[in-house]
C-alpha positions as CSV (number, residue, x, y, z in Angstrom):
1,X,180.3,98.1,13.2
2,X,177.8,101.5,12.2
3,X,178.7,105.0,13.1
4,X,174.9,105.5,13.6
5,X,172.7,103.2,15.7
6,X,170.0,102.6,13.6
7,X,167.5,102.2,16.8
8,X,168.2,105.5,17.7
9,X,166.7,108.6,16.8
10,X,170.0,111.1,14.9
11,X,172.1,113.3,16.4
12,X,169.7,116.2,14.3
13,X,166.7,114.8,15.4
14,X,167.5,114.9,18.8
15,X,169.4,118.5,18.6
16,X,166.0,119.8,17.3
17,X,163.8,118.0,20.0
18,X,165.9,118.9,23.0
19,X,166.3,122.7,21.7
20,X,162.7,123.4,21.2
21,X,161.6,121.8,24.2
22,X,163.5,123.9,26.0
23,X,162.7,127.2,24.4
24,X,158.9,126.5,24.3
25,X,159.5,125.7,28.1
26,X,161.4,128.7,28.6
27,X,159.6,131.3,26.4
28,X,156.1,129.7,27.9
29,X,157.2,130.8,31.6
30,X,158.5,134.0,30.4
31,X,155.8,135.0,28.9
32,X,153.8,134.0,32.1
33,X,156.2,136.1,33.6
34,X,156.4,139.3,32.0
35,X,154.0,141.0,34.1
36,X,156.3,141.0,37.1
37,X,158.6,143.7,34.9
38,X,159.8,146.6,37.3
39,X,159.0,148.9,34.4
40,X,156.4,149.6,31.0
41,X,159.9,149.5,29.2
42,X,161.3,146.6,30.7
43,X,158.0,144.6,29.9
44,X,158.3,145.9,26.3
45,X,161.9,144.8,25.8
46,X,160.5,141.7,27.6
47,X,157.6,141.2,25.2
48,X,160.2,141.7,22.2
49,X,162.1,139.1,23.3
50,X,159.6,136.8,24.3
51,X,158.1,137.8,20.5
52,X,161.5,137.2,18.7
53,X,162.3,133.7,20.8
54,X,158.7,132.4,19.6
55,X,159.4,133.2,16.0
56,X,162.9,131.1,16.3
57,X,160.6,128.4,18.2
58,X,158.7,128.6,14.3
59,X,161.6,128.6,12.4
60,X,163.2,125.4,14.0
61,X,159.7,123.8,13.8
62,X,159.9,124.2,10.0
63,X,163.8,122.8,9.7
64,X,162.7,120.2,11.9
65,X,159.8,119.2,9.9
66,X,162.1,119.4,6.9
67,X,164.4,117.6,8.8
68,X,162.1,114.9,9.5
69,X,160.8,114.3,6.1
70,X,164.0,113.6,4.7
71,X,165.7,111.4,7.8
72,X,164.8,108.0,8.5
73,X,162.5,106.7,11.4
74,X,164.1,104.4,14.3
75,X,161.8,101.4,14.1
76,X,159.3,101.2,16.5
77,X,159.4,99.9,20.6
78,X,157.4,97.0,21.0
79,X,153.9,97.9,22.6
80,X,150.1,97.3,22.4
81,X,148.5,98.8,19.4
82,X,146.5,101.3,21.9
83,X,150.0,102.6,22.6
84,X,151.2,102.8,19.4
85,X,148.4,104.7,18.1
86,X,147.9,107.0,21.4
87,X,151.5,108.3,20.6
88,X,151.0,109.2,17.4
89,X,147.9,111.2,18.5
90,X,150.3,112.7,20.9
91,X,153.5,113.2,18.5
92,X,150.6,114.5,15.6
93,X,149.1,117.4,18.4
94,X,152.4,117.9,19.5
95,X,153.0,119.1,15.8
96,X,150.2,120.8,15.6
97,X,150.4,123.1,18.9
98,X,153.9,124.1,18.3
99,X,153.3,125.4,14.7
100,X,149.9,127.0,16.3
101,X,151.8,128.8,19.3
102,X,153.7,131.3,17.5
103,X,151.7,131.6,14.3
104,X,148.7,132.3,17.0
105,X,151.4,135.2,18.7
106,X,152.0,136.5,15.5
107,X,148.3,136.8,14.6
108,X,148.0,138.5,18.3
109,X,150.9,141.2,17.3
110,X,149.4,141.7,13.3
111,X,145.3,142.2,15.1
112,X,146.9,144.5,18.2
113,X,148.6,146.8,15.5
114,X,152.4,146.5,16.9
115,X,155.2,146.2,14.5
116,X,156.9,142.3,14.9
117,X,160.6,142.2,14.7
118,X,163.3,139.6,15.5
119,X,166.1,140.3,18.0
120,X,165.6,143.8,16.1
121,X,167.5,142.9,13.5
122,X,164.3,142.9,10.7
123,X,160.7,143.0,10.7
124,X,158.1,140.4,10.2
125,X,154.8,141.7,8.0
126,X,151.6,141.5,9.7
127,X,149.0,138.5,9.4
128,X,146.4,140.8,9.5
129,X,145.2,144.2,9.4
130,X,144.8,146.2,12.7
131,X,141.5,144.8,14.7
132,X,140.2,146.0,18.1
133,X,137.3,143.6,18.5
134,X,139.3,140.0,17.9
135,X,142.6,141.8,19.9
136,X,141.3,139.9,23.2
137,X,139.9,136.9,21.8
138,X,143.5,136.2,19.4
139,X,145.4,137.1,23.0
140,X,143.2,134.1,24.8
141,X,143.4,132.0,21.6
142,X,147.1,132.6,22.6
143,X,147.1,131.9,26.0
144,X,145.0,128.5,25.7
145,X,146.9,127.2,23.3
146,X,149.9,127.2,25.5
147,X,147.8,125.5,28.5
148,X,146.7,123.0,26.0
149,X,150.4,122.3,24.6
150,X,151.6,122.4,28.4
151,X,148.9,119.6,28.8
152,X,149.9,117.6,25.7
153,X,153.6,117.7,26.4
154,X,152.9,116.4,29.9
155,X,151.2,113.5,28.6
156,X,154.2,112.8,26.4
157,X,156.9,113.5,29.4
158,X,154.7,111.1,31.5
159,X,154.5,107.7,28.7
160,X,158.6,108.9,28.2
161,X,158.8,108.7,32.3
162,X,156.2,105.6,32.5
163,X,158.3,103.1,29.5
164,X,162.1,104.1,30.9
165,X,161.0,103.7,34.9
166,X,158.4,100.9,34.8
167,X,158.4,99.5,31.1
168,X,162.1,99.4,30.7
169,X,162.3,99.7,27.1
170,X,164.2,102.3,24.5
171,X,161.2,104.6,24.1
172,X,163.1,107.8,26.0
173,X,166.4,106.4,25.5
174,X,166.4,106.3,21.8
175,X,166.3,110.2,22.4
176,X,168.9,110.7,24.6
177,X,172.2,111.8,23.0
178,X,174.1,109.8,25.2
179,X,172.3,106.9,26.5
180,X,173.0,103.6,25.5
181,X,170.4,101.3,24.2
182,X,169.4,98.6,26.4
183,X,170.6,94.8,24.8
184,X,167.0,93.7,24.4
185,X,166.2,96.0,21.7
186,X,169.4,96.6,19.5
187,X,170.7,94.0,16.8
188,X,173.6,91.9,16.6
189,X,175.0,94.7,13.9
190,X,174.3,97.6,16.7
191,X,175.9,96.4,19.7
192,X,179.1,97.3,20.8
């Protein structure tokens, strides 16, 4: 018998997955939100927060990353090579976007000239200097990027959706903290 099912992605893996998926979620509609504030200061606090949340989003990409070089990788669900390598398109933009969406904020904050801080406990330098003429086109840069990851990830809920419901295989369960495997993937050695 293993303490760990080696089919399954780890306890850390999936802490980190589950976490930022739902603070890029969350901080995405709240900052789609923050022009409903009752008040200029409210929207500033707000923005802060929204600011401070995105930089924890970049912080937990980095330990993830870290994370994920040094862990080991569940072996892969059986599937057609178009699959396989579709997914690691997905997984690779997936990557990509969420170091992108705050490092694009941050740019946005250092180009509008407004001091960066998180959860006002310290301050963040600037990317770059002050700059009127690229304010509005790093603030769409912004913007897109968040359709585009909101795009990406729904691919990757969908083929998550698509293998458990009509596939039946391990591909979402594997992330799941506590879902058991299903028989016709585990070894001998991993079942209970």
């Amino acid at each position: 018998m293993t303490f760990r099912n080696r089919h399954k992605w780890g306890g850390m893996a999936q802490f980190f997955h589950w976490v930022m998926a739902l603070a890029i979620l969350g901080n995405g509609v709240f900052g789609l939100l923050m022009d409903l504030a009752h008040s200029p200061m409210q929207k500033i606090n707000w923005l802060a927060l929204h600011k401070s949340i995105g930089l924890t989003v970049l912080a937990l990409f980095l330990l993830r990353l870290a994370w994920r070089m040094a862990d080991r990788r569940p072996p892969e669900e059986p599937a057609p090579r178009w699959q396989q390598v579709t997914a690691h398109v997905v997984h690779g933009l997936l990557y990509v976007l969420i170091a992108a969406m705050p490092l694009s904020g941050w740019w946005f904050n250092s180009v509008s000239g407004k001091p960066l801080q998180w959860f006002k406990l310290f301050n963040l330098p600037a990317l770059a200097q002050k700059n009127d003429d690229i304010r509005h086109f790093a603030h769409n840069l912004h913007e897109y990027l968040f359709w585009f990851l909101l795009l990406v990830l729904v691919a990757h809920v969908g083929a998550a959706l698509k293998h458990h419901v009509f596939d039946k295989d391990n591909v979402l369960r594997r992330m799941l903290p506590f879902a058991r495997l299903r028989n016709d993937s585990t070894s001998k050695e991993d079942r209970p």
